[in-house]
C-alpha positions as a Markdown table, in Angstrom:
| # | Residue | x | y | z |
|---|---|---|---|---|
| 1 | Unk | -12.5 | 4.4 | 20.9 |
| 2 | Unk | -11.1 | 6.0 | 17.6 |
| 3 | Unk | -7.8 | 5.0 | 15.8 |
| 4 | Unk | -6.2 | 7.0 | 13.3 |
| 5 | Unk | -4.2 | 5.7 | 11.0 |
| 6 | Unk | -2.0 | 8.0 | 8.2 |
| 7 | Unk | -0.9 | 6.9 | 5.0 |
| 8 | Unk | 2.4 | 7.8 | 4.5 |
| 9 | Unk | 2.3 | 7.3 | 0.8 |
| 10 | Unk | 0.0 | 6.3 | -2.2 |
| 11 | Unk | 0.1 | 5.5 | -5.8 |
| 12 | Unk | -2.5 | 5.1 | -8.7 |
| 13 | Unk | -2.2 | 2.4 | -11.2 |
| 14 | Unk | -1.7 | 2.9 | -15.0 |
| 15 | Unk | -5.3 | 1.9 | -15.2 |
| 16 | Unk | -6.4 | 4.5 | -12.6 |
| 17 | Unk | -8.9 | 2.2 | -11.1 |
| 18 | Unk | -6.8 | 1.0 | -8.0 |
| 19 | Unk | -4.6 | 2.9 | -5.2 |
| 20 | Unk | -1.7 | 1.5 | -3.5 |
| 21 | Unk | -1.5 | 2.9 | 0.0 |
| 22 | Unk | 1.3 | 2.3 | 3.0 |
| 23 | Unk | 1.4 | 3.5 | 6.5 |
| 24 | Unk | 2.8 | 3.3 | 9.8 |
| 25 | Unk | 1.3 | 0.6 | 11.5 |
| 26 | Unk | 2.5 | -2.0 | 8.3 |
| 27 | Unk | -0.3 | -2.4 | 6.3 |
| 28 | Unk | -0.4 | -1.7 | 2.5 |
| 29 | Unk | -3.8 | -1.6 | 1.6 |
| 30 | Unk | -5.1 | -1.8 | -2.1 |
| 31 | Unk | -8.4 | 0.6 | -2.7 |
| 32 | Unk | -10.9 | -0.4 | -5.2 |
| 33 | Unk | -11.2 | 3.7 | -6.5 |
| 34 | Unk | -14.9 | 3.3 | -8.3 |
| 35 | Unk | -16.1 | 1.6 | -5.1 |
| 36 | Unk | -14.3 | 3.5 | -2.8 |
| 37 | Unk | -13.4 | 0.6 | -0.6 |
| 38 | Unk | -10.3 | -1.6 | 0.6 |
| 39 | Unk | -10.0 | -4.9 | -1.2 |
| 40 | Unk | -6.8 | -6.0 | 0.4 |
| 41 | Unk | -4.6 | -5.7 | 3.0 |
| 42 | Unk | -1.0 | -6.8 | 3.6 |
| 43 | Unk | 0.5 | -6.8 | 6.3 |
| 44 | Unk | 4.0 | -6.8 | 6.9 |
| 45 | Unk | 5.3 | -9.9 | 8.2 |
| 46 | Unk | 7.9 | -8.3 | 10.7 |
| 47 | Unk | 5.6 | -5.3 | 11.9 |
| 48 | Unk | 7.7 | -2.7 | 10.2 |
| 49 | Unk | 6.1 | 0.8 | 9.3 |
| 50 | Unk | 5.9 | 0.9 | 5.5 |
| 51 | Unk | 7.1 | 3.6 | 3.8 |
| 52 | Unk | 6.4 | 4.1 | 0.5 |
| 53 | Unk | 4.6 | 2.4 | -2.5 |
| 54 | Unk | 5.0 | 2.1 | -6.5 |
| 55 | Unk | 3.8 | 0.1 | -9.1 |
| 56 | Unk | 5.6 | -1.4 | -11.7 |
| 57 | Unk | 4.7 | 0.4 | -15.4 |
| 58 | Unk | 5.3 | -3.0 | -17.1 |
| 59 | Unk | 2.9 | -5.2 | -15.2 |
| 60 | Unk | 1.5 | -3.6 | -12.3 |
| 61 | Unk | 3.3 | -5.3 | -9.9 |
| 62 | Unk | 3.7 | -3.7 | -6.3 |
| 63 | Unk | 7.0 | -2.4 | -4.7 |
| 64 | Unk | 7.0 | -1.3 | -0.8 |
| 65 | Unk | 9.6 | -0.1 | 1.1 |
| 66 | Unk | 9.7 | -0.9 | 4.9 |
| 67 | Unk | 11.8 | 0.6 | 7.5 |
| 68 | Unk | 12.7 | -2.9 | 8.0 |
| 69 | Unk | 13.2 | -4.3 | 4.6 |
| 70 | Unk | 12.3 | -4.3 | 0.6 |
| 71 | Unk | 9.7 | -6.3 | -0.6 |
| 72 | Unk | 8.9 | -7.4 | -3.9 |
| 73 | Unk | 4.8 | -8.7 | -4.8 |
């Protein structure tokens, strides 16, 4: 069986070494670029599809947008 999963929206950090990605099925996933693998996964506690993704120029923080909610990390 194959599952395909689309991003719906992804972000470099200021450092260009990580990527922020969200999709549909309520995982953001941070991406380890030079490695070229996942190195975490969050998933969203109330199974809403994520929506989009930004990181905060001061300190790198992450920002995703649910369709169910805001959260903050």
């Amino acid at each position: 069986m194959s599952i395909t999963i689309f991003f719906v929206d992804f972000v470099w950090s200021l450092s260009n070494d990580i990527i922020l990605s969200v999709s549909l099925d309520g995982t953001a996933k941070l991406w380890d670029v030079a490695a070229g693998s996942c190195i975490r996964t969050i998933e969203d506690e109330q199974g809403g599809e994520l929506l989009c993704c930004a990181f905060q120029p001061l300190n790198n923080n992450m920002f995703v947008v649910s369709f169910i909610a805001t959260y903050y990390m």
